[in-house]
ZAMARGU-4260 file (C-alpha; in steps of 0.2 Angstrom, whole numbers, plus 5000, padded with zeros to 4 digits):
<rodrens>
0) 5677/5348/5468 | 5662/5353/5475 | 5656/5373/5475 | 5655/5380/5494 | 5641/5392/5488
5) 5630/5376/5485 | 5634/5372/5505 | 5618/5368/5514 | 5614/5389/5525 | 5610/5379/5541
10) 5630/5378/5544 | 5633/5395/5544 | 5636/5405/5560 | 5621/5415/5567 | 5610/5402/5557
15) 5607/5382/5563 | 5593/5371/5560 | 5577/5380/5567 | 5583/5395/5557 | 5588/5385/5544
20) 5570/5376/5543 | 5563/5397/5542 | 5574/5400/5529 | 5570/5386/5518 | 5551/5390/5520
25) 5556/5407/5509 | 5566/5391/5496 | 5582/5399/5506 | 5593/5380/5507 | 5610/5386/5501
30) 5625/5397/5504 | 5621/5405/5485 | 5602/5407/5491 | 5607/5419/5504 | 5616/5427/5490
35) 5602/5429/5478 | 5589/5432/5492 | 5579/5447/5483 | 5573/5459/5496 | 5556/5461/5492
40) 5558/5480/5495 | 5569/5493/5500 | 5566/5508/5514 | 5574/5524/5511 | 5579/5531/5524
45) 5594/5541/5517 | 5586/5558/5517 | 5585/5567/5534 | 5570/5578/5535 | 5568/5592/5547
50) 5550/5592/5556 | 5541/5607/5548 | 5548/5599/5529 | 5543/5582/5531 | 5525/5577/5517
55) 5512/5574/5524 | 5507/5551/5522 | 5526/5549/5516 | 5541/5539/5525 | 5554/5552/5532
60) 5568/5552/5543 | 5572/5565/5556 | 5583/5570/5568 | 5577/5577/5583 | 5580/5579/5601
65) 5564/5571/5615 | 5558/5586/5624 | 5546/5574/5635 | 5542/5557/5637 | 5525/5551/5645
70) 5517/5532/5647 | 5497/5531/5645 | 5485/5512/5645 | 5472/5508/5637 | 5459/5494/5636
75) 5463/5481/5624 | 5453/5479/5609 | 5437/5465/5610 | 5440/5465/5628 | 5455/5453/5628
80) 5458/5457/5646 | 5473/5464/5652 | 5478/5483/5645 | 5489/5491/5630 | 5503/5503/5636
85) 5507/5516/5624 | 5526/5524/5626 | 5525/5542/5617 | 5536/5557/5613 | 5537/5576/5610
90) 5551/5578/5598 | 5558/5595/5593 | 5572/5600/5581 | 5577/5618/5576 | 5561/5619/5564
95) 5550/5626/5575 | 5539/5610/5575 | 5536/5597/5586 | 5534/5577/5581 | 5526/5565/5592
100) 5527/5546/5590 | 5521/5532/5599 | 5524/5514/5603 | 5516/5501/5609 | 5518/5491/5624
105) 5538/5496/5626 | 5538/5505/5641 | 5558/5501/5643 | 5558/5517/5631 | 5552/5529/5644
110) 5569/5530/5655 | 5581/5531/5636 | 5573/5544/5627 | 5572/5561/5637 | 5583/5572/5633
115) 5590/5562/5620 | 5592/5565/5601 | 5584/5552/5593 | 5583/5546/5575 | 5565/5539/5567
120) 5557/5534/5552 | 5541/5533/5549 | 5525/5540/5538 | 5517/5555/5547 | 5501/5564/5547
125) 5500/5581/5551 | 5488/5584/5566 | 5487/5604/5565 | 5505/5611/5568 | 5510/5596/5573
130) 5518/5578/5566 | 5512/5561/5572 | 5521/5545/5568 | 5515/5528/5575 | 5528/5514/5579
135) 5541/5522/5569 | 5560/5514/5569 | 5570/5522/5580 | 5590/5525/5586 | 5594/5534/5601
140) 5610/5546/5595 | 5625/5543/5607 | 5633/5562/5613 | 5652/5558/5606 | 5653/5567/5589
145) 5660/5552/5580 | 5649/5541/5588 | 5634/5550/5581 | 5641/5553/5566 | 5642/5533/5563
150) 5625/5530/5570 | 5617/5543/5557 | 5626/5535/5545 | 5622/5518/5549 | 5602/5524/5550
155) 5601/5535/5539 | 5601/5525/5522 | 5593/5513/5510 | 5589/5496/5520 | 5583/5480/5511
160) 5567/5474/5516 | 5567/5454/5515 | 5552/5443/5519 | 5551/5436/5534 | 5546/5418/5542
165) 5546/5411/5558 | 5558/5419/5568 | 5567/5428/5555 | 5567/5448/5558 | 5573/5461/5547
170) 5590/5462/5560 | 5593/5445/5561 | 5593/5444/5540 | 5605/5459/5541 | 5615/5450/5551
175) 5617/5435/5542 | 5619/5444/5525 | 5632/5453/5531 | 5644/5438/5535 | 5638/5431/5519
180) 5641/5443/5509 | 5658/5447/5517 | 5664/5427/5516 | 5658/5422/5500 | 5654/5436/5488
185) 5669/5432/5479 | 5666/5415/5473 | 5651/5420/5464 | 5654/5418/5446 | 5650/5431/5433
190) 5637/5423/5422 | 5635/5435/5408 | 5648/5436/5394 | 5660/5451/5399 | 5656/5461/5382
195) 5635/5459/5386 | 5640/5467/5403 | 5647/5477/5396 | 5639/5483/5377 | 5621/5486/5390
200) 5631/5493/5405 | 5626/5482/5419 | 5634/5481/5435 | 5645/5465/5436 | 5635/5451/5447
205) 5645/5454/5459 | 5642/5474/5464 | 5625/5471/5459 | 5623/5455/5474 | 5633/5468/5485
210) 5623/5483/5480 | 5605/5472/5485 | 5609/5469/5501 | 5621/5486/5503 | 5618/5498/5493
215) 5624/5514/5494 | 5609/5522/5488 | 5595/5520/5481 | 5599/5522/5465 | 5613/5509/5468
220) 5597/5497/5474 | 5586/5501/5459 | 5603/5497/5448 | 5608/5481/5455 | 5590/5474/5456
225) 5588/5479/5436 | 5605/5469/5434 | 5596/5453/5443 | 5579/5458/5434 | 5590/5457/5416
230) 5597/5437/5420 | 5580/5431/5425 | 5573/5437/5408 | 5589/5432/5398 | 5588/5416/5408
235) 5569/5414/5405 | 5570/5416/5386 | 5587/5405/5383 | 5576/5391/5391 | 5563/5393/5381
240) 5568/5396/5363 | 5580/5381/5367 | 5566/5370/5375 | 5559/5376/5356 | 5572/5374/5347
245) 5576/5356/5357 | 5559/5350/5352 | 5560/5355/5335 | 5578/5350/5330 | 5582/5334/5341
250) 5570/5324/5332 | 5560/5326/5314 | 5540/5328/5322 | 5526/5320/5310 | 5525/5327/5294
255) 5503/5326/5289 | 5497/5327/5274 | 5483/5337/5274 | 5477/5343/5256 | 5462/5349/5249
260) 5451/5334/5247 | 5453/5330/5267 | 5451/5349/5270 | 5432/5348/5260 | 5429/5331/5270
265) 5433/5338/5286 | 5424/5354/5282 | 5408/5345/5275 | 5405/5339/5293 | 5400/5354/5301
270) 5385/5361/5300 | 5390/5380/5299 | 5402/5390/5289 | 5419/5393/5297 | 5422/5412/5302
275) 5438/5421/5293 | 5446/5420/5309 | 5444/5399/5311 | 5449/5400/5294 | 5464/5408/5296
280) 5468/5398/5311 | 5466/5384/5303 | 5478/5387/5288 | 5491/5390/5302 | 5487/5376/5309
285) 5488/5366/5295 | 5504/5375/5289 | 5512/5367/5305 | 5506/5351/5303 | 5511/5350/5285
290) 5529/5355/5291 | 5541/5340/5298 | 5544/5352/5315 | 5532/5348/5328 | 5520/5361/5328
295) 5519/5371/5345 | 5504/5383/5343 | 5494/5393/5355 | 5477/5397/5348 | 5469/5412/5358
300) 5452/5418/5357 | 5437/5426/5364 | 5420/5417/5373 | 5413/5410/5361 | 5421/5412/5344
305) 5422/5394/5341 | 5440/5388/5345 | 5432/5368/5349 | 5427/5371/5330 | 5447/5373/5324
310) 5451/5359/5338 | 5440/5346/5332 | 5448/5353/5311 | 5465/5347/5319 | 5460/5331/5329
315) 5450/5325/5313 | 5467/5329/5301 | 5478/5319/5313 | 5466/5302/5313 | 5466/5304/5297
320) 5485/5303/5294 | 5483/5286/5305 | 5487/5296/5322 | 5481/5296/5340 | 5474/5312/5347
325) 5473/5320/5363 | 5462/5333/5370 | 5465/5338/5388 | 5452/5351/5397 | 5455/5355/5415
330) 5436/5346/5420 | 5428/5330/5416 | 5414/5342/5413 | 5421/5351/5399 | 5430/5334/5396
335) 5414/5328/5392 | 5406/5344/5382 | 5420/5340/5370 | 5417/5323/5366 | 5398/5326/5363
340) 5402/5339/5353 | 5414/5327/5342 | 5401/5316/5341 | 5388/5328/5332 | 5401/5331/5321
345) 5406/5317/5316 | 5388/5314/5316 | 5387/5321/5299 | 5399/5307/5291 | 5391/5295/5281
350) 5407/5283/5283 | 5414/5291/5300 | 5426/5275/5308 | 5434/5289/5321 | 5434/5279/5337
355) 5433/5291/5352 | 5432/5289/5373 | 5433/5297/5389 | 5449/5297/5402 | 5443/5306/5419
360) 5449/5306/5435 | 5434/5301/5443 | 5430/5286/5432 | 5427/5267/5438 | 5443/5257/5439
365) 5437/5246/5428 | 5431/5256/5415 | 5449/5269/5417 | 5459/5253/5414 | 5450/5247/5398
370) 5453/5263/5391 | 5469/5264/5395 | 5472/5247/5388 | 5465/5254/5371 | 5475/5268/5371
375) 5491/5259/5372 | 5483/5244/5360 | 5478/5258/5347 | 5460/5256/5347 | 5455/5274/5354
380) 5458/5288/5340 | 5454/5302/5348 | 5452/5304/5367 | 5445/5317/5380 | 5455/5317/5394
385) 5455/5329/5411 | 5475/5329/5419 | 5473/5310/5422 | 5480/5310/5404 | 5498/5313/5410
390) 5496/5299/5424 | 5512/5287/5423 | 5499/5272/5419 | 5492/5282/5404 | 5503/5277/5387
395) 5498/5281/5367 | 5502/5267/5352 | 5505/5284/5343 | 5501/5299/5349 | 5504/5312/5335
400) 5492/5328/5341 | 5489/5335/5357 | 5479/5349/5362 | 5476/5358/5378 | 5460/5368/5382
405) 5463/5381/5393 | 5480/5382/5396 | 5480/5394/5411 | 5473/5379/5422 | 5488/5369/5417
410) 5507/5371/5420 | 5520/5370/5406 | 5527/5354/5415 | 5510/5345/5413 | 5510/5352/5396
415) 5528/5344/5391 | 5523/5328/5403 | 5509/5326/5390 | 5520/5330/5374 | 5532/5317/5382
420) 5518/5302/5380 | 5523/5303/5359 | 5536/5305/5348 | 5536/5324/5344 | 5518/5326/5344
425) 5513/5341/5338 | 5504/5353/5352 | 5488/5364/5349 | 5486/5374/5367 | 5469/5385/5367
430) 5465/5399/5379 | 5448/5409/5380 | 5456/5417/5394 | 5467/5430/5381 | 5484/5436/5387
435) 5486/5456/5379 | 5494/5454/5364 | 5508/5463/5374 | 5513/5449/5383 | 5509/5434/5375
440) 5527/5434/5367 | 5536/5436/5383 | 5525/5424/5394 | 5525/5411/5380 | 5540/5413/5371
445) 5542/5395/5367 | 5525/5395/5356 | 5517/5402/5338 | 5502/5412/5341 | 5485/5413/5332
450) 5470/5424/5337 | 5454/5422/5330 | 5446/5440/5332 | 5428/5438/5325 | 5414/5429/5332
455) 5401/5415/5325 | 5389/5425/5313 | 5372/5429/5321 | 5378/5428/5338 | 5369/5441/5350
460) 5377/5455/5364 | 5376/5451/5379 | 5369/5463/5391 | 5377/5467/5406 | 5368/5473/5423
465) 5375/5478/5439 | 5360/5476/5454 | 5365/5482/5472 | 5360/5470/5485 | 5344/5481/5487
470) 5337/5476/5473 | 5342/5460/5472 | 5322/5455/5472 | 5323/5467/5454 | 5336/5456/5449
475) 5330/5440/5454 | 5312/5444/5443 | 5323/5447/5428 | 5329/5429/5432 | 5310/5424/5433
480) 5304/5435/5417 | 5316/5424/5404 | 5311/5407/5412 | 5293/5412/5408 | 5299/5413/5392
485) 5302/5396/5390 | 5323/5402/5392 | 5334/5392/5406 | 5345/5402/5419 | 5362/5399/5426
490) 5365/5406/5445 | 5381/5405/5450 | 5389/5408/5468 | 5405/5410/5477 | 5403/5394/5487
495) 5396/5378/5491 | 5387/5373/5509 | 5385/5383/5524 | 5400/5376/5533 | 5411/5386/5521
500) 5403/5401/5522 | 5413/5418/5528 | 5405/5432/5533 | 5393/5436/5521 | 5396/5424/5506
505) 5380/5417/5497 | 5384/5397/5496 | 5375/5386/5482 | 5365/5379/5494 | 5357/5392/5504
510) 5354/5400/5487 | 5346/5386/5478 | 5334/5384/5495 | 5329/5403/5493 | 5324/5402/5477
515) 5316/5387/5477 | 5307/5395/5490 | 5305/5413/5484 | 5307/5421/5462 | 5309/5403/5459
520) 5296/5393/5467 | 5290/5384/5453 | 5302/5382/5442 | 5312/5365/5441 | 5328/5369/5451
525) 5344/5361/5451 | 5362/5362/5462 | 5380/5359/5452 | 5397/5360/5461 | 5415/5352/5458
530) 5412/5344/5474 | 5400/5329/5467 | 5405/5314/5460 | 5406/5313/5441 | 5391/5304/5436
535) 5379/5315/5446 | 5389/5331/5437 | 5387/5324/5419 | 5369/5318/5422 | 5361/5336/5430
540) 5370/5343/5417 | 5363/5333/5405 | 5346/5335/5411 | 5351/5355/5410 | 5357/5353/5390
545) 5338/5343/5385 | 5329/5357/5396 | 5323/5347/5411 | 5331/5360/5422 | 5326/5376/5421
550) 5338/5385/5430 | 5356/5378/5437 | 5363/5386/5454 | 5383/5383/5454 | 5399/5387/5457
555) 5413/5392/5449 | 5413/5376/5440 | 5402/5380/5424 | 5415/5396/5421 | 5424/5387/5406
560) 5417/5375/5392 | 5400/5375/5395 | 5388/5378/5380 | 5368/5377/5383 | 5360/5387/5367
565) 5342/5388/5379 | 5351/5397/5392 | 5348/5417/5389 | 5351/5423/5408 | 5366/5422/5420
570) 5366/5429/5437 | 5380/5431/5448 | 5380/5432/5466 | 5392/5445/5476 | 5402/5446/5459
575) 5417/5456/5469 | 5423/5439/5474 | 5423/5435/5455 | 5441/5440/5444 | 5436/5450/5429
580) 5443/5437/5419 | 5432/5421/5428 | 5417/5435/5427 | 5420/5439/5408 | 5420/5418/5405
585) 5404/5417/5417 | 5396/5430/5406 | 5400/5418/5388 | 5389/5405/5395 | 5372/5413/5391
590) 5369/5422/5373 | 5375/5405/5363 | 5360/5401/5354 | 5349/5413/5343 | 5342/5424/5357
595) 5351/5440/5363 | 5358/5436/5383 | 5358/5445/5398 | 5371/5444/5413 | 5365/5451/5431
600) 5377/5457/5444 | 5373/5457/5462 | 5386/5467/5472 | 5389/5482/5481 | 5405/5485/5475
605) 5409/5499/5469 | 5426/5506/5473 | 5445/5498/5474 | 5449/5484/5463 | 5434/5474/5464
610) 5423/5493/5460 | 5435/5492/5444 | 5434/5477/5438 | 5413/5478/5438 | 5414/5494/5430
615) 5427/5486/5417 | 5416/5472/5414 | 5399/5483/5411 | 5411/5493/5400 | 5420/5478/5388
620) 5412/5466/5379 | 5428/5460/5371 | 5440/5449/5378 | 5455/5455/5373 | 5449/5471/5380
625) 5442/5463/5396 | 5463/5457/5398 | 5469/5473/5394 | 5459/5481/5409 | 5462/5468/5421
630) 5481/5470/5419 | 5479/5489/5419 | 5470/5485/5437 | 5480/5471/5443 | 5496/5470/5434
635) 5500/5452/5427 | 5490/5442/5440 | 5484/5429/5430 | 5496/5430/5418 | 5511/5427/5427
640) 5499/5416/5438 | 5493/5404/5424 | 5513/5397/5423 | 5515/5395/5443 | 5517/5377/5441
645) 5528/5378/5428 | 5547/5384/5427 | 5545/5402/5422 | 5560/5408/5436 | 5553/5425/5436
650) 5553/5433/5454 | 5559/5451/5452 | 5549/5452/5436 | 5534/5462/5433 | 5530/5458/5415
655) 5521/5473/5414 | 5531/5485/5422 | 5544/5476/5413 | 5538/5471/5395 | 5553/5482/5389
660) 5567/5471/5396 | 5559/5455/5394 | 5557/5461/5375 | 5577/5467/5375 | 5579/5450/5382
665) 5574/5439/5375 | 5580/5448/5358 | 5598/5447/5367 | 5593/5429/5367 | 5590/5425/5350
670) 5606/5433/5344 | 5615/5422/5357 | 5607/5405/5352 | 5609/5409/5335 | 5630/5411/5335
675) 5630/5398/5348 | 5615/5387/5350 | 5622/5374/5363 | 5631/5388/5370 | 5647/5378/5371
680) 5660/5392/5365 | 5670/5397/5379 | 5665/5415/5384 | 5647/5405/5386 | 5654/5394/5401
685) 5647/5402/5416 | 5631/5406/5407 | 5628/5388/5403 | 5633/5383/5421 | 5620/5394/5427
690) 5606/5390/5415 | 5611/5370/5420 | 5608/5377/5439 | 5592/5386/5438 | 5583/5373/5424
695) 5591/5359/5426 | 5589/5343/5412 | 5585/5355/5397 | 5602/5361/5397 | 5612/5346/5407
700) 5617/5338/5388 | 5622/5354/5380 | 5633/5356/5397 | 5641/5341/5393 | 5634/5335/5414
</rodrens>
């Protein structure tokens, strides 16, 4: 028998299809989405404030009687045409204080409000001894006692804010939650077991749904959305440590053998001694290769400390052990980087048979189909692949290792969709992009982690610089003075042509033709962007890598991957439009080689967010710092960002604000998978229904659906 909460909203009174079409803009499609609507906030409007008590910048409610009433116009602004009519007020209540608020173009409120006793809510500013309030919300107080008593009581309190689409207004919401809630609330199924509700006394799912869209206060609110905070993070975990334990259980993974006469082969082809912190990388790594679970491994570290070096130890012990391997970048540039980089490794084998290629996007269809053909044929060891690895045409003879550069470009789906192409490969993600060590357990709960905490010996500082736009021609000759040198220069802009430009923005081109023209005139010049085709990308860098570029203008599309020792100076226009962690990986692109480097700022930022993150750049070199700071400035931006495309199911979560719960959580979970791993006992039922709702396949065999 089908459930009535799963009934498609549109049906429901007060709603229909063009509301129903607003609603599903907000992912609103059901009966139980109404339910578990979150409001994205919540007004207080519970306290009544008399006049002369109300904070100054602050939301209050008061109570107060209109002691006058006039109507004004004004122009509209930019000369529109036609004129704003402004309604406004002179309040009073026994005080001693007046309030005046305003509204625009309602003049219908003129003939209610005189001598009236009115209800408003709003954040005033004190003007001398007076209150102003702009476009407050407002209830006229009707004169019988129990009528005003109800209209206080109906005003005065804490309202659920919801997001809006369309024609959807906070009102019409109310009235559609109401008969929801009224009609339906009952058939909502307790998910938790009873003794977790209550051993961590939570408010039953029930009271909590009541209590978001009802509360009776605003603790009541802040109660019932911790309650629904709690499930996503219980939720969130169950599905990972069972996608883990799915992945390592189902099936036996590839047990390699990797002992110490291929770890000195494979260490005799580079030409440098491994750091302590690719060493001990490496033994983790090999640790899980050894083992018959799949390995799933993210491998984090800083700009520069050499994670393509640990990469290339893994892709070489697979081959070895008769496997394919995959490494997917998020460009066909750093696609690219990584292959040539293999190469000169492998360069240094006397007897190397390791059979490498290319699978990009943007290749030939000719040439995509014979690699393709000898991927599946088992004549391609290792390829280099952009996303077009997980395309359904794209299959492996045996596909035993797979590592993903820069995960945060990637979704956990086109992770597993990848994984999916072998039996049980093992999986090496890397990240130069480092989540704080705070939250890497609860944003990646399904994966080891390694850290490699020291650089490459011998590797220089890079010097840091902030130039305000009026001295940008200071800045520009420090660009100048290391070409001189015989060193190459990367400029980087926010955007590409002229046609894209807002405001102000500095575009590749117009950049490019200034310098030519101006610091630069002389130098040999060249544009890059993600905009050209991949031939033309591969062969200006090329001519960049062999120094027959002197200096590179581009976009954001050199941020990750790209290593030119020669370059020693990296300019960055209007660097506010830059994230702290995209600057912090601009900055790693000069500095590689033996000579110290030097990144230049240009921006007249200085305060807000943008101000902080410029001032946490100049003040971290590190980039575990640098991620500590841009959290403390942004909260988990990136960090929840970096998993929008996958399943994470975390909307009320803050996993900064929240790193206690989701740390509670996902030990609640642990403890529960581990007395009940398929959670098939019978006090587990509604919680296993609910995890088959929310996540679908991973748990539709352990539901028995």
């Amino acid at each position: 028998m089908s459930d009535p909460l799963d009934d498609d909203a549109r049906f429901l009174r007060h709603v229909g299809p063009a509301r129903g079409r607003d609603f599903a803009r907000l992912g609103v499609r059901t009966i139980r989405d109404l339910l578990y609507a979150f409001p994205r906030d919540m007004s207080d409007r519970s306290s009544l404030h008399r006049i002369a008590d109300c904070p100054e910048g602050e939301a209050s409610t008061v109570l107060a009687s209109a002691v006058a009433v006039s109507e004004r116009s004004i122009p509209r602004r930019g000369g529109k045409g036609g004129r704003l009519k402004i309604t406004t007020a002179e309040l009073s209540d026994d005080s001693g204080k007046f309030l005046e608020v305003s509204w625009f173009n309602q003049p219908w409120l003129k003939g209610k409000m005189l001598r009236r006793r009115m209800l408003v809510h709003g954040k005033g500013h004190w003007r001398g001894a007076r209150l102003v309030m702009d476009h407050p919300l407002y209830q006229i107080v009707p004169e019988e006692d129990a009528q005003a008593r109800e209209a206080v009581g109906g005003f005065a309190r804490v309202v659920p804010i919801y997001p809006c689409a369309g024609g959807l207004t906070q009102s019409i919401w109310r009235t559609i939650m109401t008969r929801t809630v009224e009609l339906y609330l009952s058939g909502l199924e307790e998910p938790l077991p009873v003794e977790m509700v209550a051993r961590l006394d939570l408010p039953g799912i029930g009271e909590a749904i009541r209590n978001l869209h009802f509360p009776g206060d605003a603790a009541a609110w802040r109660r019932a959305r911790l309650r629904l905070a709690w499930d996503e993070c219980l939720f969130f975990h169950l599905t990972l440590l069972a996608a883990r334990r799915h992945a390592l259980l189902d099936l036996p993974g590839r047990q390699f053998r990797i002992g110490p006469e291929l770890d000195n082969r494979i260490r005799r082809l580079f030409p440098f001694r491994l750091t302590p912190g690719q060493d001990r990388a490496i033994r983790e790594i090999t640790r899980d290769m050894e083992s018959p679970l799949p390995m799933q491994r993210l491998l984090q570290g800083d700009v520069g400390c050499g994670k393509t070096a640990v990469a290339a130890y893994a892709l070489l012990a697979a081959v070895a052990n008769r496997a394919q391997a995959c490494i997917m970048a998020p460009t066909s540039l750093l696609a690219r980087q990584h292959f040539d980089t293999f190469e000169r490794i492998l360069a240094n084998s006397s007897n190397a048979r390791v059979r490498m290629n290319i699978l990009t996007g943007g290749m030939p269809a000719a040439e995509r189909a014979l690699v393709v053909e000898r991927l599946a044929n088992g004549g391609i060891d290792i390829v280099c692949a952009t996303h077009s690895a997980i395309g359904g045409s794209v299959a492996f003879r045996d596909l035993g290792l797979v590592v993903i550069d820069e995960q945060h470009k990637f979704g956990v789906r086109q992770r597993y969709d990848l994984v999916r192409k072998g039996v049980r490969p093992d999986t090496l993600i890397m990240t130069a992009t480092p989540i704080p060590r705070s939250l890497a357990l609860s944003v990646y709960g399904d994966l080891d982690l390694s850290v490699i905490d020291t650089l490459p010996p011998g590797r220089k500082p890079v010097r840091t610089l902030l130039f305000p736009q009026s001295r940008r021609e200071q800045a520009w000759e420090a660009v100048r003075n290391e070409l001189r040198r015989g060193r190459q220069a990367f400029v980087v802009c926010p955007l590409v042509g002229e046609g894209e430009e807002r405001l102000d923005v500095k575009s590749a081109e117009a950049v490019l033709e200034g310098a030519a023209k101006g610091k630069l005139a002389g130098f040999r010049l060249a544009q890059l962007n993600g905009r050209m085709a991949r031939g033309e990308q591969e062969r200006i860098m090329d001519d960049f890598r062999s120094g027959r570029i002197d200096a590179l203008v581009s976009t954001i599309v050199v941020e990750v991957g790209v290593d030119v020792p020669n370059a020693t100076v990296i300019l960055v226009e209007q660097a506010e439009r830059f994230g702290l962690a995209q600057l912090h990986q601009l900055r790693g692109r000069v500095g590689r080689g033996t000579e110290p480097g030097i990144c230049i700022l240009l921006s007249d930022a200085r305060e807000g967010e943008a101000g902080a993150r410029l001032a946490a750049l100049l003040a971290h070199a590190d980039g575990f710092a640098i991620a500590e700071a841009d959290l403390a400035i942004r909260g988990p931006g990136e960090f929840v960002g970096a998993r929008q495309h996958g399943w994470s199911g975390l909307r009320l979560v803050d996993p900064a604000r929240d790193i206690d719960l989701l740390r509670e959580a996902r030990e609640e979970a642990l403890r529960l998978l581990e007395v009940d791993p398929d959670l098939v006992r019978r006090e587990h039922l509604f919680l296993r229904r609910e995890l088959v709702r929310r996540y679908g396949k991973l748990w539709d065999r352990a539901a028995g659906l």
